[in-house]
C-alpha positions in Angstrom: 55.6 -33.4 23.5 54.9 -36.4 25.2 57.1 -38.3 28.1 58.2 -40.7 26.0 58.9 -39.2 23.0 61.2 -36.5 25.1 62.9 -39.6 26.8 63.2 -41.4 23.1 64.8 -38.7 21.4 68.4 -39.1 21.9 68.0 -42.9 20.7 68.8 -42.5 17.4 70.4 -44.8 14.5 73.1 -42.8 12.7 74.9 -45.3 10.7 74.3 -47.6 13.7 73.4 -50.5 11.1 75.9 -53.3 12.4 74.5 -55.7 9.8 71.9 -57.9 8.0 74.2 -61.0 7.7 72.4 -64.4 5.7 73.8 -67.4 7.5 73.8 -70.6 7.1 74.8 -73.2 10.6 76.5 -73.7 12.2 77.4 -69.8 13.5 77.8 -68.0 16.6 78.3 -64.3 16.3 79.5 -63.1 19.7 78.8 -58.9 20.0 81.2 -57.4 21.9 80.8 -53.8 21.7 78.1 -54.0 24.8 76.0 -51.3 23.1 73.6 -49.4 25.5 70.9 -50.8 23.2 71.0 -53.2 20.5 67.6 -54.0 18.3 67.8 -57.5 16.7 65.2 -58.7 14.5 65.3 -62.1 12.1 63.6 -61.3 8.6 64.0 -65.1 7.7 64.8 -68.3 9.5 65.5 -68.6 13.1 68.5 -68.3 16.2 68.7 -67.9 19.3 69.9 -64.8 21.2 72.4 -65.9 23.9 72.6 -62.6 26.4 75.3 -62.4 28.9 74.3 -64.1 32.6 71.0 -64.2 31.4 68.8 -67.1 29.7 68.8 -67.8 25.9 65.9 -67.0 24.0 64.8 -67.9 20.5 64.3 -65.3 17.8 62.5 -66.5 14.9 61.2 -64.8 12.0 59.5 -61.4 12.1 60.3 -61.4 15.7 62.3 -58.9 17.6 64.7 -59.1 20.6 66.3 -55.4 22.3 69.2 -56.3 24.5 70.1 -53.6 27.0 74.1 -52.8 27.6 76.7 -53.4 29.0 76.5 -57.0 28.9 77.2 -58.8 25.9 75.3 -61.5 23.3 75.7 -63.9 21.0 73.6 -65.1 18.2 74.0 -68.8 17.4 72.1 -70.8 14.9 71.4 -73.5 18.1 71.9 -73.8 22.0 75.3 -76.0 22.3 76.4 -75.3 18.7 79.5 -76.6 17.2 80.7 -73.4 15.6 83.2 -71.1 17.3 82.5 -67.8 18.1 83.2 -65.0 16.3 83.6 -61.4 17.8 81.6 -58.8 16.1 82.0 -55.4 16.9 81.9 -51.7 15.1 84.1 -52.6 12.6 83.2 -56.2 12.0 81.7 -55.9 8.8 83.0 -57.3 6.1 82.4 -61.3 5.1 85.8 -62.4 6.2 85.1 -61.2 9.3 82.0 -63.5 10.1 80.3 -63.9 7.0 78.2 -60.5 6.9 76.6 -60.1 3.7 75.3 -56.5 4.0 76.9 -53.6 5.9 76.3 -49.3 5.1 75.1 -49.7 1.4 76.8 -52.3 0.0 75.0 -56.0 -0.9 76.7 -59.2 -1.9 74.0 -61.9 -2.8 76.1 -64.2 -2.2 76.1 -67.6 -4.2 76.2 -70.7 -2.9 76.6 -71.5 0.8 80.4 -72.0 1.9 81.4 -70.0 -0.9 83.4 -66.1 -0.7 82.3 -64.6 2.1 81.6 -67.9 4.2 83.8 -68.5 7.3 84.6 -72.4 7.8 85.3 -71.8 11.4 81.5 -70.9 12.1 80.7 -67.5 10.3 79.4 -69.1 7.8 79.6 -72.7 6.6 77.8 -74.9 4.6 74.6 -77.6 5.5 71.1 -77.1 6.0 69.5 -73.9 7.0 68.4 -72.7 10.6 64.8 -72.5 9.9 62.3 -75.5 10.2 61.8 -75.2 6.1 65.7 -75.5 5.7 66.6 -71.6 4.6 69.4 -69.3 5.3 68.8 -66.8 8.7 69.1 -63.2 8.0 69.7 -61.3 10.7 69.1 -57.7 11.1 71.3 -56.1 13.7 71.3 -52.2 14.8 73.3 -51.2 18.0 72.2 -47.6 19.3 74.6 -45.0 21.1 72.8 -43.6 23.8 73.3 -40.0 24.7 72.5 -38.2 27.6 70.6 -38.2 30.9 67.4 -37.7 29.2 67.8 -41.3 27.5 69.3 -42.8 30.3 65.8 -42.2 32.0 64.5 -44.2 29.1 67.1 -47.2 29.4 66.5 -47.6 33.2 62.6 -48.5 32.4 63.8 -51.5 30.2 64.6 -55.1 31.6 67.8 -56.2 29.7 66.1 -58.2 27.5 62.7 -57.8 26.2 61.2 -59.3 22.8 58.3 -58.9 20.7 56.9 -61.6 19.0 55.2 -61.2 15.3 52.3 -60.4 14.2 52.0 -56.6 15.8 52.7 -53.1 14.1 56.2 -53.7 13.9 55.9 -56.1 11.2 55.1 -53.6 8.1 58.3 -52.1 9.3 60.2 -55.1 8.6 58.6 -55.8 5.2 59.8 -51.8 4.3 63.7 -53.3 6.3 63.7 -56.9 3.8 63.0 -54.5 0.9 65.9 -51.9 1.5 68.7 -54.4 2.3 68.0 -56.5 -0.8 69.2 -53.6 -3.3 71.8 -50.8 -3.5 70.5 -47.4 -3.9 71.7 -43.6 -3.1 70.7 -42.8 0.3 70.1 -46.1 1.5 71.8 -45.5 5.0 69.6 -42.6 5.3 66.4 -44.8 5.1 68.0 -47.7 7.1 68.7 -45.9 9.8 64.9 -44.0 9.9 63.3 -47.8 9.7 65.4 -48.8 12.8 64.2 -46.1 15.0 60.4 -46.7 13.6 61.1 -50.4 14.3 62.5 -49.9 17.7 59.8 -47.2 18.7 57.1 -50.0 17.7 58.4 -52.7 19.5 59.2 -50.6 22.6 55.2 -49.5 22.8 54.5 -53.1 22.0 56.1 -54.2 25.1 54.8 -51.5 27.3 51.7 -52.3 26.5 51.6 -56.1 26.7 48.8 -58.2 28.8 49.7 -58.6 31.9 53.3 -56.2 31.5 54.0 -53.6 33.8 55.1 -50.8 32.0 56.8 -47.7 33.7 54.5 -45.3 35.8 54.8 -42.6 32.9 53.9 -44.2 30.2 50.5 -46.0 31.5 49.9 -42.2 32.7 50.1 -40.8 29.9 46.9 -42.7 28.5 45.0 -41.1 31.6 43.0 -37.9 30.2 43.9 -35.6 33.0 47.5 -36.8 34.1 48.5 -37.5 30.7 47.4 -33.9 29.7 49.3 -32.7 32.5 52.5 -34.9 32.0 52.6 -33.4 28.4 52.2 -29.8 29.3 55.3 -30.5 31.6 57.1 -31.6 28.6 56.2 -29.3 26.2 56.6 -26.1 29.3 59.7 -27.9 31.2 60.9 -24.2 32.2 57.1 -22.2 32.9 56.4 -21.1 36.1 54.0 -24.4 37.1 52.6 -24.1 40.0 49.6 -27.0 41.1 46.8 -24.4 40.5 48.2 -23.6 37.3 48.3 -27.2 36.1 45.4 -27.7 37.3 43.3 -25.0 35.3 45.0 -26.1 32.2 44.3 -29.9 32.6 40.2 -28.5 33.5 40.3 -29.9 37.3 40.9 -28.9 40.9 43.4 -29.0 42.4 43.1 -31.5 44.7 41.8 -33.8 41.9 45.3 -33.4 40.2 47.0 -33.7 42.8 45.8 -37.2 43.8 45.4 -38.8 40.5 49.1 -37.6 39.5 50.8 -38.9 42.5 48.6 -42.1 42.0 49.5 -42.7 38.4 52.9 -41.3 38.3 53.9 -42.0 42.2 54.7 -38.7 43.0 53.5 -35.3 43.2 53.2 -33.0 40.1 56.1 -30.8 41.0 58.2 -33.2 42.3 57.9 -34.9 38.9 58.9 -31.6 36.8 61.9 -30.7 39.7 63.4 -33.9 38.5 62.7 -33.7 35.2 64.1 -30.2 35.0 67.8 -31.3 36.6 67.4 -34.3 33.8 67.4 -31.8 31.2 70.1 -29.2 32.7 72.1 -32.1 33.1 73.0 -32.8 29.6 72.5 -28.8 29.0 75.5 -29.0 31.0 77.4 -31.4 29.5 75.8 -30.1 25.5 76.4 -26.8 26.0 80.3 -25.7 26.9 79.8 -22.1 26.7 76.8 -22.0 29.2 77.6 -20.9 32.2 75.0 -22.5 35.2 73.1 -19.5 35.6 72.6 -20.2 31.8 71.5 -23.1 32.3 69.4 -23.0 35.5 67.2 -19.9 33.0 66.9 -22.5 30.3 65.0 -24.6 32.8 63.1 -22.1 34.3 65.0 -21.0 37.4 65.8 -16.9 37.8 67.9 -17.8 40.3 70.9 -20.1 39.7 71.4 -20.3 43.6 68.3 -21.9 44.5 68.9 -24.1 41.2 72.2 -25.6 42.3 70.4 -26.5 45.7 67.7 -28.3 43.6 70.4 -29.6 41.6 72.5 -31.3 44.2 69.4 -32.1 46.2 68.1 -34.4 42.8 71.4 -35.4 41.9 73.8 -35.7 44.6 76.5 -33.2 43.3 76.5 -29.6 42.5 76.0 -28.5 38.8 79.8 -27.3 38.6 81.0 -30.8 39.8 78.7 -32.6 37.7 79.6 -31.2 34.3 83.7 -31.7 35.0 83.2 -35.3 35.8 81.1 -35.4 32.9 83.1 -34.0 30.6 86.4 -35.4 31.6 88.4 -37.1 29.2 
């Protein structure tokens, strides 16, 4: 297990298609929901992506935009356009509601532009096509719940709004994506879903590892052969009884070798590292796992005694484990 596919995990599509709409200008679909993370991609034609307080940017085809929550965005054939907004949200779906075309396994190909499903207030109208050869957009938009501490570690290495352009591994994804929406078949949320998280873990390594980007301290560690070794040992062993020497001898170095090269990569010592990442993981074991009592917990993550892991607990997170999981899990 590696750091970021432990901090990935609980990012997951589960029916969390909002939509591949086919649009013709002028629209401007507004998202409202504020999703932790929303994946946008254009399979044909062009937009722009209008975030909340933050500058537009133009998605065109094969390219893909993730906006981080809880602001808002709005997708809008051009900057200034003439159509009014429509709010799109979970349950906008249908083509009254702002000219969506596909939505959890059903397909309407449509016709001619302006006709049923077209919105004359800006969902969908009639006129020339968004792209520069005059065709409809379609838009491919998946909003992800995020669950948990774990992810949240995940969200808080992301600007709130990063895009990768065409051309890079994401784009067989996309071809498998066009395919899928274009027909009706059993199972086809099932496989939606799959190709969103494969689409969003591609882009998301495209964008860490960009020229010139500066990607989080873990994940340009993790390419290191000594500190990335270590860093997945830590994630695979979260509750083993590490201790520098320990790490060390699995990893093939001395200690002091470790020692300097993690706190350089990672910027901070090696147990400093798993301490927080431990009271990351009992975190949502708290909220997860009603029954548990903390000294359940605090073995689960590799303290014997649940004493000394409360201290670590409120020392990392501020509040004691007790406090933490009824503000967590109050209504």
């Amino acid at each position: 297990m590696d750091a970021f596919s432990d901090l990935i995990r609980g990012v997951r599509a589960h029916g969390s298609l909002f939509g591949s709409s086919t649009l013709s200008p002028p629209w401007a679909l507004h998202f409202v929901d504020g999703a932790p993370l929303t994946l946008c991609t254009v399979l044909t034609g062009s937009g722009w992506i209008v975030p909340e307080h933050h500058p537009p940017e133009r998605l065109r085809a094969h390219e893909t935009i993730v906006v981080r929550g809880p602001g808002t965005f709005t997708f809008v054939d051009e900057i200034g356009t003439r159509a009014e907004p429509v709010a799109c949200g979970e349950h906008c779906a249908a083509p009254e509601q702002g000219g969506t075309r596909h939505r959890r396994g059903w397909h309407d190909d449509g016709g001619e532009a302006g006709g049923e499903g077209a919105d004359d207030d800006g969902g969908e109208a009639g006129g020339e096509g968004a792209d520069d050869d005059g065709g409809a957009t379609t838009l491919i938009v998946g909003a992800y719940p995020v669950r948990g501490e774990i992810s949240r570690r995940l969200l808080d290495a992301l600007p709130v709004v990063l895009r990768v352009d065409a051309g890079g591994t994401a784009d067989p994804v996309l071809d498998h994506l066009a395919a899928e929406v274009a027909v009706d078949t059993p199972g086809q949320q099932v496989v939606l879903d799959r190709l969103l998280d494969w689409l969003l873990v591609c882009t998301l390594r495209e964008w860490f590892d960009r020229p010139g980007g500066e990607p989080p301290a873990w994940w340009a560690a993790q390419r290191d052969p000594v500190v990335g070794h270590a860093l997945r040992l830590l994630h695979a062993e979260p509750a083993a009884p590490w201790t520098v020497a320990a790490l060390a001898g699995r990893t093939g170095v001395s200690r002091s070798t470790l020692a300097k090269r993690f706190a350089d990569l990672v910027g901070e010592p090696p147990l400093t590292y798993l301490t927080r990442w431990r009271m990351t993981l009992a975190a949502d074991l708290l909220v997860e796992r009603e029954a548990a009592t903390v000294a359940d917990v605090a073995r689960t993550v590799g303290y014997s005694d649940p004493f000394g892991f409360s201290a670590a607990f409120k020392r990392v997170r501020g509040v004691n484990p007790s406090d933490f999981r009824r503000t967590a899990t109050a209504p």
